[in-house]
Structures are given as structure tokens and as C-alpha cells.
N, C-alpha and C positions, 0 to 999 in steps of 0.2 A: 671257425665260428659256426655254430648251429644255426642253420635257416630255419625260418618259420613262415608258415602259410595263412593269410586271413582265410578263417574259416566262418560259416555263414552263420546267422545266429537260430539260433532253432525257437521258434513258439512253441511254448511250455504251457497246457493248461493249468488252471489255477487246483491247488489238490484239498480236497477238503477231508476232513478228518474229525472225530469226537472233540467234545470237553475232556477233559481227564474225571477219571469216573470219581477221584474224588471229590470231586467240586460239587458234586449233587448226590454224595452218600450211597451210591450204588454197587456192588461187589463186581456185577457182571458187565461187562462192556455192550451185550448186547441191550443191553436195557435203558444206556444213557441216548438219549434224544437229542442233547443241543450240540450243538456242529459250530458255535463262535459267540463272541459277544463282542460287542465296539462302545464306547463312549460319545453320547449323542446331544449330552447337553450338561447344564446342574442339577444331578440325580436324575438324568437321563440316559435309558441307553438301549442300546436295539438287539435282541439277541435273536441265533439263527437256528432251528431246528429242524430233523426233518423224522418224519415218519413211516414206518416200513409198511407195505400193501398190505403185510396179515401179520400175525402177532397173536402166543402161544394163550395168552389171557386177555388181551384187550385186544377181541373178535372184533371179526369182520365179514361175517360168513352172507350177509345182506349187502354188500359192494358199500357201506356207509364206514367212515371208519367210529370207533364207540367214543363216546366225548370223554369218559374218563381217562380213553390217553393226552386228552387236552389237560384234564387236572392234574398228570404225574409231569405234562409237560411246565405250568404254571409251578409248581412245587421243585421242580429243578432247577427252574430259573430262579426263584427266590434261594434258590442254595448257591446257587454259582454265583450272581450279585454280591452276597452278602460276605462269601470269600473274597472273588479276586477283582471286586471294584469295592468293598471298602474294609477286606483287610481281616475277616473275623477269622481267628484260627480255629486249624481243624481237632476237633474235641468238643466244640462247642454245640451245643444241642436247640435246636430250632422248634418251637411249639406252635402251629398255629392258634389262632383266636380267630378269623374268620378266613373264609373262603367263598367265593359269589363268582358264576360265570351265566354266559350267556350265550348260545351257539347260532350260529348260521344254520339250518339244517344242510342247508343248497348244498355247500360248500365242502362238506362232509363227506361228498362221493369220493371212492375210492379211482383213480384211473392209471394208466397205464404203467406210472414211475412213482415212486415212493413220494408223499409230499414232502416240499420243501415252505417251510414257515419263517416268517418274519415277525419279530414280537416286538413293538414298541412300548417300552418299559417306562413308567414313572413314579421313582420311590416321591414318597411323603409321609409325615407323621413319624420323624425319624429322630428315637432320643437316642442319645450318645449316653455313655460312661466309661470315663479312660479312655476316650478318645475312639470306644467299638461302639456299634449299635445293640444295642440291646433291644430297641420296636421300630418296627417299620411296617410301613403297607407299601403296596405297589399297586397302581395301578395298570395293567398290561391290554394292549391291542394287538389280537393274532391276526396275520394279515396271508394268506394264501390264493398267487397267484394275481397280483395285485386287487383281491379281494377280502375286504373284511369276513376271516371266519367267526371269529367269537371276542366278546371283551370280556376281562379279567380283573378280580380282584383279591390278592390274598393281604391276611394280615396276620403279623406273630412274633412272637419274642425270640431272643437270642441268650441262652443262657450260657457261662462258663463253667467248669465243668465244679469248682466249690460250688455255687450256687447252684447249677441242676443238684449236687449230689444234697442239697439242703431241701430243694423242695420236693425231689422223690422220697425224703423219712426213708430212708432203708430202703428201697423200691428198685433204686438205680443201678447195680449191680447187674450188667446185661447178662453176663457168664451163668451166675446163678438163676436170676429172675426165668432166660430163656429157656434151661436146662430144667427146669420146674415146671416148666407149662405146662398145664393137663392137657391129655388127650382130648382129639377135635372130637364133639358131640355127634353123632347122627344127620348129616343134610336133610331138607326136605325135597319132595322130589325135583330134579334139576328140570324139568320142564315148566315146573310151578315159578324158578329163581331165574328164569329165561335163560338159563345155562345149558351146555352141550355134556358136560362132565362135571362131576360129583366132587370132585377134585375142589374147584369152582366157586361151591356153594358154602356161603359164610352165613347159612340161615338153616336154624336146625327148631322141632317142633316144640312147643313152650309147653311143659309140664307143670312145672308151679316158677310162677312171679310175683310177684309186688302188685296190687290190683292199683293201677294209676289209670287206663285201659281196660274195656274189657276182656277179658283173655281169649285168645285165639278158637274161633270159629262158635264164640258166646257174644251176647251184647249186643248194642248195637249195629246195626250194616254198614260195613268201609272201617272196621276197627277190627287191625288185628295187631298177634302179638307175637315173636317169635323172639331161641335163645340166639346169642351172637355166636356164631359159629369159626373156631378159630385154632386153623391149622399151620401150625409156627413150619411143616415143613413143604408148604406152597412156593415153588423155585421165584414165584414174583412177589407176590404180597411180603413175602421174609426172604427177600433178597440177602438179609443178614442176621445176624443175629438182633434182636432191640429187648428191650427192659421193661415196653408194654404193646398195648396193640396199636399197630398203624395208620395214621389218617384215610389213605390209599383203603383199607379194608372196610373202616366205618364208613367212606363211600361208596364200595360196593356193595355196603350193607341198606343203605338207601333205594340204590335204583334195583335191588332184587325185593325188596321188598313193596316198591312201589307195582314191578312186576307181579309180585306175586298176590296183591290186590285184587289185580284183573290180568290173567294170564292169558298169554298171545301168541302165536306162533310167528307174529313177521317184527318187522325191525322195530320194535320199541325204545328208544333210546332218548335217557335225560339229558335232553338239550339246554336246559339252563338248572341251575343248583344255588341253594345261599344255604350257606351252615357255619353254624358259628360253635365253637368249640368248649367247653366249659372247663372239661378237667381230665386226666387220663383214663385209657379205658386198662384196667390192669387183668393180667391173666388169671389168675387165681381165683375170683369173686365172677358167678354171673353174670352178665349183661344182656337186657332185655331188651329188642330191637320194637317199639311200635309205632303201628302209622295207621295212618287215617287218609281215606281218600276223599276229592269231591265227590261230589254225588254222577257227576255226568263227564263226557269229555267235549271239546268245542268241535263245532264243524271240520275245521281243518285236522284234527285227528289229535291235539290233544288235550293231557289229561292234569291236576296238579295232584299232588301227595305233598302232607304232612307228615314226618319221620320226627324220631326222639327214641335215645338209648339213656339207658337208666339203669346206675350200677349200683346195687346198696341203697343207698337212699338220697343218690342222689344224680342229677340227671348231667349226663357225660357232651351229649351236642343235641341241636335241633336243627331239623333241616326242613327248609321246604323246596320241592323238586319237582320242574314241567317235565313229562313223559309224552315224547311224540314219538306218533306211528307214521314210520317214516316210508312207509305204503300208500299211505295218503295224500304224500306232496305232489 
């Protein structure tokens, strides 16, 4: 008879690990952020994410981390929810209609270990057909370190893949569409798009546009206009192949332009965003990035801009975005 010896039990810490990158449409493993999600209520739920000290395009070279890694975080979360808590399969294409955040600045310091974030999530405004979502918003509260960093709000459709392929007209064809893209246009200088690299910069100098604005560096003061600048082979912005340009880029088309307004050499960084989405922005046909600043910025260092891209004749999203100088806190 084999003897056997009590052996003692070992404490095991708990292992954490990704979402699977496909839950949030990501190629790369190093790019997915959320680390879990749980079930927290009806059409509630808490999801876990965390954020690495520096990052190849959502800089950090000012110890703050940049709050559009908050909006790729918000946008991941509305992809993983809408899979594996209620069900949409993968094929299905995600459009937003709006987007609104609001930052902590405080809370944005970079320190010793990667952040670790808690997001209390609550969907609403949620239609069904056949039993999937097809709209929804979410409400979201990012919480780091049991402090609120920023509140969140996305909202957007869910299409299946007959329907996407009905309202892209021909459009939707990723293989073709992406294999078409013209070459990226000329950047403007990257010190002007508060950028380090050329690489970067999603804003090139406007030679002829649609007169909706005065045209860049005419008109009147705090109106400028630049083209949308768009290079399908940016390892993060075209993490894959797509069929037009990326929410993710149209925001970075924002806060460089609000940048480049009034250009800074310390942490400028859009601490709060609302943009609502109109219609796709497609590769083929220019798009014309223009904004309008206040006239002034507040004591505490910041500033607002007005943003609006405009493709053909007709206008693609509008945003309006606070820019604080995060030198000043």
C-alpha cells in the first residue's frame, strides 16, 4: 500500500492576466488594457484595467499619464461588455455616436508601478433586436487608487456584418478599402502637434479646403484649418487593418490641433473631451480638421477649444475639448 504524507498547503497569489485581445479588437497583446470584468448589478458591471508607466504613442514624457489612454481604455471597455456580457458576436462592427470624458488631473501622475484602474460601468439606453444590442451608452466611473480619476460616457451602435456591409455602400471591404489608402500627406512640424515624432502627427498644412473657417493662418485670430493627416502604417492607430479612419486618430486629431493653436513646450494635456460622431471619416476624400480657440485660458492654466472635421460636404464630428497645463497644478 503506497503511503502518503499531509503536505502543507502553499499560498498562491492571485495571477492576473489580459482580456483576450479579441474582446476589444486589438491585434497586439500589448495594447489591450483591461485585466477582468465581473458582473455588478442589472446592466452593471465593474471592469479592471491597468496602465503601463510609458507607452510608444500615449506619452508620458511629463510624469502625467495622457488621457487619451483613458479614451482607448473607455472604448475597450464598451467592446469587451458588449461581447462577453451580452453576447454580440465577433464580426460585428461598433460605431460610436458620442463620446464625453472628464479627468481628474491630480490623479494622472505617473508613480512607481503601472496603474491599476477600476471602472464602474452602467449601461442604459439599451435596444435589443434578436435578442443582441444594437445601442447602448454606458455610463463609466474610473476609479484609481480608491480615487475618482475621471467619469465617462460613450455611446454607439452595433452593427452585424449584412447591415454594416449595407451602410458602408461599397465602403466596407477592409482588404481593398485599406490596401487603397493614399499615402500620409506631409505632418506639420511635430513641435507645433505637441508631438516628439513625425511619425505621430495626424495634422498636415491645409492647402485648399471648403471655406466653412477661415483657412489656416488667414481670418480671423484662434481659427485655424489643417488636412487630416493619415498613416494606415502607425503600429497603434492601425493596430489592423479598418475600412475607414479610427475614432482613436480623430481624437488625436483634436488635442493636436488644439495644441497647435497655442503651442507649449510643457504638459498640455485634454483633460476633459465631448464629441459626438456624425458619420465615417473615409480614406480616399480629404478631411479637413478645424478649430477655434477661446480667446483666453483660466487662472488655473486652462484652456477650451472648439474642433470639427469636415469631409466633402459634410461635417464628420464636433468636439469640444479643455486643455490643461499640467505645469500649473
Amino acid at each position: 500500500m503506497l503511503a502518503t504524507k499531509n503536505r502543507p498547503v502553499v499560498s498562491r497569489p492571485a495571477l492576473t492576466t489580459t482580456v483576450a485581445r479579441e474582446y476589444v479588437h486589438r491585434a497586439a497583446l500589448s495594447e489591450v488594457f483591461l485585466t477582468g470584468w465581473s458582473k455588478a448589478g442589472q446592466d452593471a458591471f465593474t471592469v479592471t484595467a491597468q496602465w503601463p508607466r510609458s507607452h510608444s504613442f500615449y506619452s508620458s514624457e511629463h510624469g502625467v499619464y495622457d488621457p487619451l489612454l483613458l479614451c482607448e481604455t473607455l472604448r475597450q471597455s464598451g467592446l469587451l461588455l458588449t461581447h462577453a456580457a451580452y453576447g454580440t458576436p465577433f464580426g460585428h462592427q461598433l460605431s460610436w455616436s458620442r463620446l464625453r470624458y472628464a479627468a481628474n488631473p491630480q490623479t494622472l501622475r505617473i508613480k512607481s508601478t503601472p496603474a491599476e484602474l477600476e471602472m464602474h460601468v452602467l449601461c442604459s439606453d439599451i435596444r435589443y433586436r434578436q435578442s443582441l444590442p444594437v445601442q447602448m451608452s454606458m455610463h463609466i466611473e474610473v476609479v484609481r487608487d480608491g480615487s475618482r480619476l475621471a467619469l465617462g460616457d460613450i455611446s454607439f451602435g452595433q452593427h452585424s456584418p449584412r447591415v454594416y456591409e449595407r451602410i458602408r455602400a461599397g465602403r466596407g471591404d477592409v482588404t481593398r478599402m485599406f490596401a487603397n489608402a493614399p499615402a500620409p500627406t506631409p505632418p506639420i512640424p511635430r513641435s507645433v502637434a505637441g508631438r516628439n515624432r513625425d511619425h505621430d502627427v495626424v495634422l498636415s498644412p491645409a492647402r485648399e479646403a471648403p471655406s466653412l473657417v477661415p483657412a489656416q493662418g488667414a481670418g480671423a485670430p484662434g481659427h485655424r484649418r489643417w488636412r487630416l493627416r493619415v498613416d494606415t502604417a502607425h503600429p497603434v492607430l492601425f493596430d489592423h487593418p479598418l475600412d475607414h479612419v479610427p475614432g482613436m486618430l480623430l481624437l488625436e486629431s483634436v488635442r493636436q490641433a488644439g495644441h497647435a493653436l497655442a503651442p507649449s513646450n510643457g504638459a498640455v494635456m485634454p483633460t476633459s473631451m465631448d464629441v459626438s460622431f456624425s458619420r465615417y471619416v473615409e480614406f480616399d476624400d480629404p478631411c479637413w480638421i478645424e478649430a477655434e480657440a477661446e480667446p483666453r485660458a483660466t487662472p488655473d492654466g486652462r484652456r477650451s477649444v472648439r474642433v470639427s472635421a469636415i469631409q466633402g460636404d459634410n461635417r464628420a464630428f464636433a468636439a469640444t475639448a479643455e486643455l490643461t497645463d499640467m505645469t500649473a497644478l
